[in-house]
ZAFI-111553 format. One record per atom (N, C-alpha, C): atom name; x, y, z. Coordinates in pm, 1 decimal. Example, Ala and Ser with C-alpha at 12.3 -4.5 7.8 and 13.67 -1.06 7.14 Angstrom:
2
name X Y Z
N 1319.0 -569.0 780.0
CA 1230.0 -450.0 780.0
C 1320.0 -330.0 780.0
N 1285.0 -225.0 708.0
CA 1367.0 -106.0 714.0
C 1290.0 3.0 787.0
END
This chain:
113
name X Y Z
N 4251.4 12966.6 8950.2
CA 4187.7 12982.0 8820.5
C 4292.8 13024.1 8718.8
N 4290.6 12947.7 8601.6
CA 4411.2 12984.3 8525.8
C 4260.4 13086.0 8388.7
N 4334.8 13223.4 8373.3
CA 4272.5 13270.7 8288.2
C 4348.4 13344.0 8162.2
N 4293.9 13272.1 8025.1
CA 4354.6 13288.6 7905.6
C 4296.1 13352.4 7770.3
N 4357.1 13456.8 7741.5
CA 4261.9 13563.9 7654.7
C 4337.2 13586.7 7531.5
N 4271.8 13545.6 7388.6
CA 4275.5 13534.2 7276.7
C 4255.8 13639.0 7208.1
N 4358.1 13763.0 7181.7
CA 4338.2 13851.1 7102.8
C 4308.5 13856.3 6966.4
N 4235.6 13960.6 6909.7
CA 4271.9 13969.0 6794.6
C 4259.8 14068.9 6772.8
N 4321.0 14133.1 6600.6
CA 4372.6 14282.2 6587.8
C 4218.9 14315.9 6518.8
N 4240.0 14448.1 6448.4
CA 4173.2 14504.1 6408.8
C 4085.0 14438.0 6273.0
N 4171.2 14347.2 6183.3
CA 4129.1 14246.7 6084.5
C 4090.7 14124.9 6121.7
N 4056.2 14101.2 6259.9
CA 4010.9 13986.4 6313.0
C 4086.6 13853.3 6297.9
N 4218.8 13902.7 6267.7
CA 4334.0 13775.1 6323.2
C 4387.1 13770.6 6444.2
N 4381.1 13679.6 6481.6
CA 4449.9 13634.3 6592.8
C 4590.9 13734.3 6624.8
N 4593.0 13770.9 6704.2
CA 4704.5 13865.7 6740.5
C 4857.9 13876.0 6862.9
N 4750.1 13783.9 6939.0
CA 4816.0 13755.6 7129.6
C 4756.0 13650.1 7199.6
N 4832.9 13604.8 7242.1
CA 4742.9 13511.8 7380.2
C 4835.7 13565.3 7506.4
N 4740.9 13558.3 7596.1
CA 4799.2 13575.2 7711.6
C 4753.4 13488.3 7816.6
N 4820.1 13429.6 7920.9
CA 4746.4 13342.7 7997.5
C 4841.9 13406.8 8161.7
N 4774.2 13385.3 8271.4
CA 4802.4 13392.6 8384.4
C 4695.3 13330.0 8495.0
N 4759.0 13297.5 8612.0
CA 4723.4 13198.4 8699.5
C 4762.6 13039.0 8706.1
N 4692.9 13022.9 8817.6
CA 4690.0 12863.1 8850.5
C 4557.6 12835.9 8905.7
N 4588.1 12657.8 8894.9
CA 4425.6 12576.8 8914.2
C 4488.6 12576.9 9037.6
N 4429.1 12651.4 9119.9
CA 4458.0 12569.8 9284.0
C 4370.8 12436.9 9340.0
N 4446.8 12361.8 9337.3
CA 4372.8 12203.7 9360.8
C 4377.7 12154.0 9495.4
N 4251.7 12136.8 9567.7
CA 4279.9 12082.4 9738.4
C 4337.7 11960.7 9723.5
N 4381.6 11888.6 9827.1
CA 4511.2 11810.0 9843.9
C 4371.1 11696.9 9834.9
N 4190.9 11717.2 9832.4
CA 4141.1 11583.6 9814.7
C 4096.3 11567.4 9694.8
N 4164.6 11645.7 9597.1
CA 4053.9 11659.1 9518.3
C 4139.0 11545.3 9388.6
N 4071.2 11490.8 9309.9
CA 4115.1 11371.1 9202.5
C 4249.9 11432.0 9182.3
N 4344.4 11318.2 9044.1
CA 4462.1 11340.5 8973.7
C 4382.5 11404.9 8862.2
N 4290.2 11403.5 8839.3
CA 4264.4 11441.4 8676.2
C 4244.2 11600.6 8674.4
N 4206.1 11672.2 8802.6
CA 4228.9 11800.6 8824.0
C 4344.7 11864.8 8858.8
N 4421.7 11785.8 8904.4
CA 4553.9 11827.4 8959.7
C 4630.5 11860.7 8796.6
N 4569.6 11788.0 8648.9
CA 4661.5 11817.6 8510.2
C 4590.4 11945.1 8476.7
N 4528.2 11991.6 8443.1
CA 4457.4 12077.6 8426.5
C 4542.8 12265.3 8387.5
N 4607.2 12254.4 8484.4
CA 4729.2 12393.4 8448.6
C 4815.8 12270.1 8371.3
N 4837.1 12176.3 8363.8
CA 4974.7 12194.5 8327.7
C 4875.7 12112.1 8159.3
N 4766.3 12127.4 8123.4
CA 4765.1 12061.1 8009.7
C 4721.9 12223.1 7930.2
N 4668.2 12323.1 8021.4
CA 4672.8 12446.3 7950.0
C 4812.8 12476.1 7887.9
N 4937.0 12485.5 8000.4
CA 5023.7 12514.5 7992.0
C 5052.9 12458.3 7883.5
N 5103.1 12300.3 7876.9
CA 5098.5 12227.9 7734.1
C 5071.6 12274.1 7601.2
N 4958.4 12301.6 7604.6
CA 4930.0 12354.7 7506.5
C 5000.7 12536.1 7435.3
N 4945.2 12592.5 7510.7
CA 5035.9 12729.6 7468.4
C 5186.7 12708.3 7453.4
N 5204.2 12668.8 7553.4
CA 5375.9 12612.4 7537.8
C 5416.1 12565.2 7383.9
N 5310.3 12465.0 7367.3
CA 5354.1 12430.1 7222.2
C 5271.2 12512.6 7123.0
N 5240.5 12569.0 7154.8
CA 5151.1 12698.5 7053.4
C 5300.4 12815.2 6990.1
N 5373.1 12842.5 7173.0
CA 5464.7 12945.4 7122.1
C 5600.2 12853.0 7072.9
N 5598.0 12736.1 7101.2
CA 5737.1 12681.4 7032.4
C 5713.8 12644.3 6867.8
N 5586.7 12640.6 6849.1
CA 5522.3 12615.7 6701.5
C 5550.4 12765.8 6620.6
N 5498.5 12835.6 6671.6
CA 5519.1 12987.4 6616.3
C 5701.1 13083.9 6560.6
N 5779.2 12979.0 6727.3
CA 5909.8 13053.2 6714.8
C 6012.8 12933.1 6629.9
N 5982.1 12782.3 6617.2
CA 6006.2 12716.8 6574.7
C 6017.2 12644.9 6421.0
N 5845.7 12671.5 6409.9
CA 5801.3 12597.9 6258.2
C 5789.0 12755.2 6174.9
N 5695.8 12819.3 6247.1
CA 5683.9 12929.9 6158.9
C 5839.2 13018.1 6109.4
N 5890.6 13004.4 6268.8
CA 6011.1 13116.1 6263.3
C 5982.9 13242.2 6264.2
N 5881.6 13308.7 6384.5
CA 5879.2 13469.8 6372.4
C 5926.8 13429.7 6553.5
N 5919.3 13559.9 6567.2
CA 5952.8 13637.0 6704.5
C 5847.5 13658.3 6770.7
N 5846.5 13629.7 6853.3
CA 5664.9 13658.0 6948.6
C 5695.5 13681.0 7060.2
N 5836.4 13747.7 7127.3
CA 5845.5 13861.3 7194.4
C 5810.0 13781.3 7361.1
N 5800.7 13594.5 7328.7
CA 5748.4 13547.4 7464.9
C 5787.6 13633.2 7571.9
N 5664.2 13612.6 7713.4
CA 5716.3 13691.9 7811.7
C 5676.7 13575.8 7916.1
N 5760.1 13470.9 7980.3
CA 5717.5 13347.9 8057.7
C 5783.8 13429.3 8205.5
N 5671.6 13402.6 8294.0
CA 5716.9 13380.7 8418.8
C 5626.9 13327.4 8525.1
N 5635.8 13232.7 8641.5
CA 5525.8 13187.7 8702.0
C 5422.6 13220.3 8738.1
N 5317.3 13192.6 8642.7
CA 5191.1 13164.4 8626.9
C 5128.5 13325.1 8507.1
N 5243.6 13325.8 8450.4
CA 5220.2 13429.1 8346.8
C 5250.9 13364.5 8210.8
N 5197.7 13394.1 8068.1
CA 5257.7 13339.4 7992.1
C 5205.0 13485.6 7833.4
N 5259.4 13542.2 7778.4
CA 5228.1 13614.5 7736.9
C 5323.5 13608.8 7565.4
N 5203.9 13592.5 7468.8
CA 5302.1 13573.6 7361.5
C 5211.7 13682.7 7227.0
N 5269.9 13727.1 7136.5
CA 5248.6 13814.1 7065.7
C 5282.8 13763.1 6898.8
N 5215.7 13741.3 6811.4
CA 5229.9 13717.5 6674.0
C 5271.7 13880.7 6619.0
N 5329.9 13882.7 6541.3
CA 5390.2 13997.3 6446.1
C 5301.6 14039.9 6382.8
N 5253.3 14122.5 6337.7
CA 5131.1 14200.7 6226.2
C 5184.6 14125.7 6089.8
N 5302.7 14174.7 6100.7
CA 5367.2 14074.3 5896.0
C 5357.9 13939.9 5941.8
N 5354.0 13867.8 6015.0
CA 5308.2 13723.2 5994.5
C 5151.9 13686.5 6037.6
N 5072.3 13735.6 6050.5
CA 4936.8 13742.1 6122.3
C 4870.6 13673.8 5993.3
N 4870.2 13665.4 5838.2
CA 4812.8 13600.7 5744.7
C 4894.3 13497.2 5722.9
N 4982.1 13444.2 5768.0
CA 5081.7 13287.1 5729.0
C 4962.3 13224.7 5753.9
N 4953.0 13102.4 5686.3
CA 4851.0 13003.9 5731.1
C 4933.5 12941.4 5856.8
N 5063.7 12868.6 5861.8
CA 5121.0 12830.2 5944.4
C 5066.3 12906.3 6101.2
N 5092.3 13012.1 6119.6
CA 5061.5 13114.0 6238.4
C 4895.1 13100.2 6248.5
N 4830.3 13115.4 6128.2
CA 4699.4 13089.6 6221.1
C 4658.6 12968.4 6234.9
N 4728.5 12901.1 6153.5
CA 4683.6 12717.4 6224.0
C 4719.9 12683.3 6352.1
N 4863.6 12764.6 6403.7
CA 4932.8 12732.5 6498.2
C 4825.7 12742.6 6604.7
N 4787.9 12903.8 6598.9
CA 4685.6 12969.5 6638.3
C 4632.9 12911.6 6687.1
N 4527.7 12881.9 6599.1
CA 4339.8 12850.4 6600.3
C 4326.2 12716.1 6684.6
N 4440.3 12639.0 6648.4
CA 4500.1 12486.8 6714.5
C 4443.2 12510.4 6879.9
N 4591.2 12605.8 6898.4
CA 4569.1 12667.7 7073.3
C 4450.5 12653.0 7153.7
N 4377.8 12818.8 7063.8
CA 4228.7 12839.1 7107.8
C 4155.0 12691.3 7094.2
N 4141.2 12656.8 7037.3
CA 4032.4 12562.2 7007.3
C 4075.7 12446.1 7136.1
N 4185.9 12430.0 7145.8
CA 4240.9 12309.5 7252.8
C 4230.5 12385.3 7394.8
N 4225.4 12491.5 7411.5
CA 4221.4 12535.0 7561.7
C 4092.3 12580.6 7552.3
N 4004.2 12632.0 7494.4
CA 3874.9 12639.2 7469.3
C 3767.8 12513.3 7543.9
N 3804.3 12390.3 7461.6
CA 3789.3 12231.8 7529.8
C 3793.6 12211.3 7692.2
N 3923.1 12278.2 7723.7
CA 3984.9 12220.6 7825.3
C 3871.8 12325.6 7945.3
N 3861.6 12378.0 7896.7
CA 3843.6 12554.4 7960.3
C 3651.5 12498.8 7973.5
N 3575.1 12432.4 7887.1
CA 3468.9 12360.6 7908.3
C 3417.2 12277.1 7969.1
N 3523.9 12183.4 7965.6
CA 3541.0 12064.9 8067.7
C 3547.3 12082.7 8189.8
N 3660.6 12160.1 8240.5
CA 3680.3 12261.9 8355.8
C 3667.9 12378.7 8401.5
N 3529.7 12410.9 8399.2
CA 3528.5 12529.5 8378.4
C 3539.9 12646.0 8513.9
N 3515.4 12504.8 8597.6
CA 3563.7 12628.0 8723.3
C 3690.4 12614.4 8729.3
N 3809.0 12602.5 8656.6
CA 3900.2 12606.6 8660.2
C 4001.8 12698.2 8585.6
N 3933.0 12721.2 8424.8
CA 3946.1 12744.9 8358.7
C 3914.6 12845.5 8308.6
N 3933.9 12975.8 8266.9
CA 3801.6 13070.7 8180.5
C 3882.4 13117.5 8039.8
N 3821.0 13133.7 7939.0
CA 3869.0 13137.8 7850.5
C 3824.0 13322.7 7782.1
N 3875.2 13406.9 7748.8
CA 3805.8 13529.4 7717.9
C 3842.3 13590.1 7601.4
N 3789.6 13660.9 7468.2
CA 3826.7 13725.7 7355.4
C 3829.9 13900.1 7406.1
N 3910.0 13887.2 7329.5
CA 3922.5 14058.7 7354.0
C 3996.6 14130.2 7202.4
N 3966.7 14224.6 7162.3
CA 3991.6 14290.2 7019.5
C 4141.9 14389.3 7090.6
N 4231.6 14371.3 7027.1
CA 4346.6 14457.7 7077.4
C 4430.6 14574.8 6989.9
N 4388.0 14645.9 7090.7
CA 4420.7 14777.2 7036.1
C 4574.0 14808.0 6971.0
N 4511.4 14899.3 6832.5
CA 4607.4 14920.2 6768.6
C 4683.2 14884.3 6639.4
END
């Protein structure tokens, strides 16, 4: 189960995503489940290269297998850029996270501080 949680701060912007796990897929089960981590992955991936790239802030990535943990800055949290980048994400792993949902779980959480 890959599970991915959409922070937001105290002003109800988007703040963090964090994702950890994997889809463990039996060796009978279709190709179209076997993409499934890696189209989550996809996505955040290009969520945090959008953020450290187009926007140009620091988001402190923290990648390691089957962890993925990225952080928007408080001074960039109103760029439109950052929350388009954003909202993009959620909304695309949200989808994915519907479709598949035993695969997938998607969770909000308000983050402290």
């Amino acid at each position: 189960m890959v599970e991915v949680t959409f922070y937001r701060d105290g002003r109800e912007r988007l703040s963090r995503f964090f994702a950890t796990g994997h889809v463990e897929i039996p060796e009978s089960s279709s190709d179209e489940f076997s993409l499934v981590c890696a189209a989550v992955s996809a996505v955040l991936q290009a969520a945090r290269a959008g953020l450290e790239e187009y926007a140009e802030i620091d988001t402190g990535a923290r990648m390691h297998s089957g962890h993925l943990d990225v952080a928007i800055p408080e001074h960039a949290r109103d760029d439109a850029a950052v929350q388009a980048i954003v909202a993009t994400a959620q909304i695309a792993v949200e989808q994915i996270a519907r479709q598949y949902s035993q695969h997938v779980r998607v969770t909000h959480a308000t983050q402290a501080g």
